[in-house]
N, C-alpha and C positions, 0 to 999 in steps of 0.2 A: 233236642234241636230247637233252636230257635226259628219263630214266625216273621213272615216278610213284617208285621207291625212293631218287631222289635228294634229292626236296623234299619226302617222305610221312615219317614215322618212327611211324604207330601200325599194329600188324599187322590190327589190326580193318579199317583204311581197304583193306589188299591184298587183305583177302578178299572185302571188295563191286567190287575195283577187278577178280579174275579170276572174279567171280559173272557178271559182266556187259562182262568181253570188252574193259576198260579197258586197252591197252598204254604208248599214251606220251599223255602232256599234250598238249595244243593251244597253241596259242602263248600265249592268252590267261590257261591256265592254270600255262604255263610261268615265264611273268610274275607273276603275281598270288598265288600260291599261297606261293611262300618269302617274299615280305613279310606275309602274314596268318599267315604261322607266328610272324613274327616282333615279332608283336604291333604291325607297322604297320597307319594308317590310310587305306584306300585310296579314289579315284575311279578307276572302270573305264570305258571307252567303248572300245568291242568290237561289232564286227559281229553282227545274229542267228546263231543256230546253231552259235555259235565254242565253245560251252561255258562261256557265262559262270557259270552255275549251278552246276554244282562246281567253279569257279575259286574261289567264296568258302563252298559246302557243305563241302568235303573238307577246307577248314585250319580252319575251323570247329569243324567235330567234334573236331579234333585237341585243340584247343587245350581246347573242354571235356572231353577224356578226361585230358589229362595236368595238367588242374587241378582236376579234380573229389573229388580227397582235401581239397583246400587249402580250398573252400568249401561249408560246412555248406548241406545241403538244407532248404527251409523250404515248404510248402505254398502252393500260389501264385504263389511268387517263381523265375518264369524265370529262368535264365543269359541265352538270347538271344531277340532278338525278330525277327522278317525281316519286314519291312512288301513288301508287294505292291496293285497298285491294284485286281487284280479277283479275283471269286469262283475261274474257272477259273485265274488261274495259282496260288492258295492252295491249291488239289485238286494240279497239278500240283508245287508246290515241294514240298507237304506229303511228293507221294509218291516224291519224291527221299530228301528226308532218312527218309522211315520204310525205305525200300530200305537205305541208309546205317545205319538205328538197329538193323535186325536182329541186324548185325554188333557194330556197336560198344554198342549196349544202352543208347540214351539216349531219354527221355521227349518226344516231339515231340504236339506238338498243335497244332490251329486256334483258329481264334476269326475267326467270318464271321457275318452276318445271316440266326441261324440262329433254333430255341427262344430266346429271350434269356434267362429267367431260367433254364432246364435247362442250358445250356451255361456262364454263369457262376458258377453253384453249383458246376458240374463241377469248374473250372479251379481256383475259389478251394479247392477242397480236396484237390487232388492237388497230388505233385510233378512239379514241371514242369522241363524242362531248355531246349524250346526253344519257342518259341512262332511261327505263321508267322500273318497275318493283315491285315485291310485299315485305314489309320489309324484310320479313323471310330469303327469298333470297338476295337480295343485302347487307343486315347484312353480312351474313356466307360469300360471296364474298367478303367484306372488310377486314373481321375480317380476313379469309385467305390469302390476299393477291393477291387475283384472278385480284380485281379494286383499283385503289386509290386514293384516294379523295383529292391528294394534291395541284389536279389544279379544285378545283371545287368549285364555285363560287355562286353555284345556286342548290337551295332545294325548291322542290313544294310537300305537301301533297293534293293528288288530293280525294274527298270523306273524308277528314280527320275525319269526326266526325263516318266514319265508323272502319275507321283505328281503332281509341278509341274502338269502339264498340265490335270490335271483338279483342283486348288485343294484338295490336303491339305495347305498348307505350315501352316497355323495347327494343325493336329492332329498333326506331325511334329512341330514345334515345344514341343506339349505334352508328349508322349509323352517328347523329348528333356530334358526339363526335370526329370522323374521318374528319372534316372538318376544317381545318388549317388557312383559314382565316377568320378574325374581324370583317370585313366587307360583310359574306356572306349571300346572298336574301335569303328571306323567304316566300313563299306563302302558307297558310293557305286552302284550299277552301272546299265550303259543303254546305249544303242545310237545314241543321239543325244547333244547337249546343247542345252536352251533358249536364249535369250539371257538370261534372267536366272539363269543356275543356278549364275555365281561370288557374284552377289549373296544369294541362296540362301542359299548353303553358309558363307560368311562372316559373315551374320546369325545361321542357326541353329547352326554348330557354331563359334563366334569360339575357342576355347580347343584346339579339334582340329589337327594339324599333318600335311597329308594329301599323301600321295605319288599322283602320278597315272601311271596305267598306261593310254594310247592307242596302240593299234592300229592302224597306217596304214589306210586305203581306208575307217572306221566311217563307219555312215551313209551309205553309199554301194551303189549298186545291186552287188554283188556278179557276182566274174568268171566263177560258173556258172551266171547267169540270161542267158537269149534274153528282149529285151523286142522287145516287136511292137504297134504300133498297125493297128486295125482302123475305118477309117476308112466309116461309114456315114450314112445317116439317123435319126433318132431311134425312128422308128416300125418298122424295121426292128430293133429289137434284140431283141424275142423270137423272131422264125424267125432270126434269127442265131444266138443264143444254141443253138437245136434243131440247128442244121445243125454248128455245130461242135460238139458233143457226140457227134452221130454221127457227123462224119468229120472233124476233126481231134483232140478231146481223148484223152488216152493216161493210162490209169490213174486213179488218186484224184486230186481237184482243188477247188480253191474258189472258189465265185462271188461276190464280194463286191458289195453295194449300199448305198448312204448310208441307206436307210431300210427301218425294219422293215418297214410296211405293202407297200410292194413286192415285198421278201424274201419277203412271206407268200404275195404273190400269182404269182409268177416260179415259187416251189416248188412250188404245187397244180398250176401251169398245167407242170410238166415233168414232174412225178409222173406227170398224167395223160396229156402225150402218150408216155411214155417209161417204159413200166411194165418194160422190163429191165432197167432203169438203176436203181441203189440211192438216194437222196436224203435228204438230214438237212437240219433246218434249225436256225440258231440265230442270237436276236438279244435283245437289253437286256429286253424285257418275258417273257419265259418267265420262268418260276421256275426258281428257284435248282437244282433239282432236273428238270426239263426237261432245263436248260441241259446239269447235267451228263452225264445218259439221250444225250442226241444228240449231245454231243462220245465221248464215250466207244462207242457205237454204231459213229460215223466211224472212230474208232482201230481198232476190232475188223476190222470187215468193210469199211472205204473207201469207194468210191462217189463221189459229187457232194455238196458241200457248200453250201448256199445261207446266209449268214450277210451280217452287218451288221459294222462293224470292231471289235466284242468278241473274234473272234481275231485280228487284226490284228497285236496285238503278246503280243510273247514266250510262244505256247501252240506248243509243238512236235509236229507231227504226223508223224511219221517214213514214208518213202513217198508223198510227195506230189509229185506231177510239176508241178502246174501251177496258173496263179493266172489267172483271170478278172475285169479289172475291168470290171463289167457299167456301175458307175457308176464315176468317175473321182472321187477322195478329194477333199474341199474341202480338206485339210492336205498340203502337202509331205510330212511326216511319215509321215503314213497311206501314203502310195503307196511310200515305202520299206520301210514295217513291211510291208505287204501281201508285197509283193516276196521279202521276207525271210522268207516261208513256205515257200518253195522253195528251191533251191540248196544244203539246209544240208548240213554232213559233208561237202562236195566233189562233191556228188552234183547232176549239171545238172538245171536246173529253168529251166521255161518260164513268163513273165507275159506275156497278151495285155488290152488297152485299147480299148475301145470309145470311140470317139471319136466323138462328132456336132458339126455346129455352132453347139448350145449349150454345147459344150463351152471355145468360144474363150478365152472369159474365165478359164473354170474354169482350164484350164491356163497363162496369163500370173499366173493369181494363185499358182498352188502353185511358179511358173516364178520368181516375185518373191521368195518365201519364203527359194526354195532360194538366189536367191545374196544374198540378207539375210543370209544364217547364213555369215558368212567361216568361221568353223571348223568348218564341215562339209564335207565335200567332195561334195557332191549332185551326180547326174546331172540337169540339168532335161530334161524332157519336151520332144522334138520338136516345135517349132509349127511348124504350116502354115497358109499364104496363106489366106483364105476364099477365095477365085477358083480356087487349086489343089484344093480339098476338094469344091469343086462341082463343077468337071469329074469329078475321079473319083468322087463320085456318082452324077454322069448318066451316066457309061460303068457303073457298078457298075448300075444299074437294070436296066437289061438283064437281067443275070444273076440277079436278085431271084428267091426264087422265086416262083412264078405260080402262081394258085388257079383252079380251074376244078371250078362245081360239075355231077354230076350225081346223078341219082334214080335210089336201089336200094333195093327191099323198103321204099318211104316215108320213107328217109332220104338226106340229103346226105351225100356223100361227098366228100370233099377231095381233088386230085388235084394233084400237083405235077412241077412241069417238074425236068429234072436240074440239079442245082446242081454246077458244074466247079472253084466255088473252092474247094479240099478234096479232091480227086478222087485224088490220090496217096497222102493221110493224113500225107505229111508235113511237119514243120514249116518245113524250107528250099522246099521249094515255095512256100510262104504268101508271099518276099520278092519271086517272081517277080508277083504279083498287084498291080493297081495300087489295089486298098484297101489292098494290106496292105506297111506301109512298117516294116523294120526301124529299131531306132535304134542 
């Protein structure tokens, strides 16, 4: 394997690569890095956690340090632009590159749905070198004249195949079209790909001539996650949800639901039976500023996470053991991105799945998805008989836990029988249980 001094050449890049404990490239980066020096135009598809983010940060910067005599500074007018799809990964890319810009000494800025006119007075009159932001925004920015792309050399879609997903192609498209030179980079990168994403890329960039760098197994559940289906009742998933928190979950973790309103209500109701327990919540209607207090909270001190799939993809929580899907993702997609919260760096990580038998459909449809998409290589979800799911139901009844009220000092007390599924705390026990079916 080759050393970051083999494919690096600016000393600025060595000093943030031993600030922070960089020794050798990732495959991802091993790959991608000498063609971005080289002033190719790349698509990436790469596993989460591989380090795709300075597989196209670090020759990035290169490339504007050792061209930065060559092209006159002008107020406004970016060298790069890195489109991202949400608030939180613009906080997190942002604070890559300014980690990166201490060193190397380049102008990084946002531009999110923030002040609108404070922020684009800001932008339009400073020097700017790289710009990191969500299309919506940087569109309307160009398109008014806030930035201008005419010294700007370099375009990175970072999560592109979500950008697709959620329908920035007419505002990529624009943004694209603001970019004056023939010869400008392209980086593609993502963790999946759509089915329409050669159609995409052939429409919006017809003149770009792009080398592709895939990574065997991308998209695919990764070889240091434990998945485990937890097969129950539906009404059963909040004393489920309690009982694994106290006897099998291990460290920081995330509980993922398809909806806010749930999130909200899942959170109050564990905060208050589980007051040792740390809790953050986060999901699409917080503010901008919420959003970030409670992501950034979870980094600091960990804890339980209750959130909606705005982290789902590409937010890196470093320490995270484990993933809870309390609801099962309507998207193929989602249930890999989830997944891919754990395991990153090599470091194992456990996803458990609550499965009920409303779930049946749910998982033939993400089960359909997965092998729609021939160039992915997806794991589908284990489906089970309804006939098998209801036996082990009515043997899991049994073990349910049981309420039994009585009267002290004028209040109900809640009383529970022992619960044995958990009883070891460990996670190879769980495969001995006949809820709980590894895959």
């Amino acid at each position: 394997m080759k050393s970051f001094m083999d494919i690096l050449h600016v000393d600025e890049l060595y000093n943030f690569l031993v600030e922070h404990g960089f020794e050798k490239p990732t495959e991802v980066q091993e790959k991608v890095i000498p063609l971005f020096c080289e002033g190719k135009s790349v698509t990436v598809l790469a596993q989460t956690g591989t380090g795709k983010t300075l597989s196209y940060a670090l020759p990035l910067v290169q490339r504007l340090k050792l061209t930065e005599k060559d092209v006159p500074s002008k107020r406004g007018c970016p060298r790069a632009i890195v489109l991202v799809p949400t608030k939180e990964l613009v906080t997190q890319v942002h604070e890559i590159f300014k980690q990166i810009s201490h060193h190397a000494k380049l102008r990084v800025r946002t531009l999110v749905g923030m002040d609108k006119s404070k922020k684009a007075t800001s932008l339009k009159e400073q020097f700017v070198d790289v710009i990191i932001g969500g299309p919506g925004k940087v569109a309307k920015a160009l398109k008014s004249g806030e930035i201008n792309a005419s010294q700007c050399h370099f375009l990175v879609l970072d999560e592109a195949d979500q950008l697709l997903e959620m329908g920035f192609n007419k505002d990529i498209e624009s943004i694209y079209s603001h970019f004056e030179w023939s010869d400008t980079q392209v980086a593609l990168v993502s963790a999946t790909r759509p089915n329409d994403f050669e159609e995409f890329v052939s429409k919006t960039f017809k003149k770009v001539d792009f080398l592709d760098v895939s990574l065997q197994g991308a998209a695919g559940i990764k070889k240091t996650i434990n998945n485990f289906n937890i097969y129950l009742n539906y009404k059963e998933k909040e004393a489920m949800t309690t009982t694994f928190l106290t006897k099998e979950a291990k460290g920081s973790g995330i509980i993922f639901l398809n909806k806010k309103e749930e999130a909200q209500v899942i959170y109050k109701k564990l905060v208050d039976e589980l007051p040792k327990l740390t809790f953050h919540l986060l999901h699409g209607e917080m503010t901008a500023k919420e959003r970030e207090d409670s992501l950034s909270k979870f980094r600091k001190v960990g804890g339980v996470l209750v959130a909606t799939d705005i982290v789902a993809r590409g937010v890196d929580i470093k320490d995270l053991n484990w993933v809870l899907n309390y609801d099962l993702p309507f998207e193929a997609v989602y249930y890999v991105h989830r997944a891919g919260r754990v395991g990153r760096s090599g470091r194992m990580g456990h996803v458990y799945n609550f499965v009920t038998s409303k779930d049946f459909e749910l998982i033939k449809r993400i089960n359909d998805a997965i092998r729609g998409q021939s160039s992915l290589p997806l794991s589908p979800i284990k489906e089970v008989k309804q006939n098998q799911t209801a036996k082990g139901q009515k043997d899991a009844k049994k073990k349910v836990v049981k309420k039994a009220t009585a009267t002290a000092a004028g209040k109900k007390k809640t009383m529970k029988k022992k619960d044995n599924r958990f009883e070891d705390k460990k996670v190879s026990r769980v495969k001995k249980s006949p809820r709980y079916k590894r895959k």
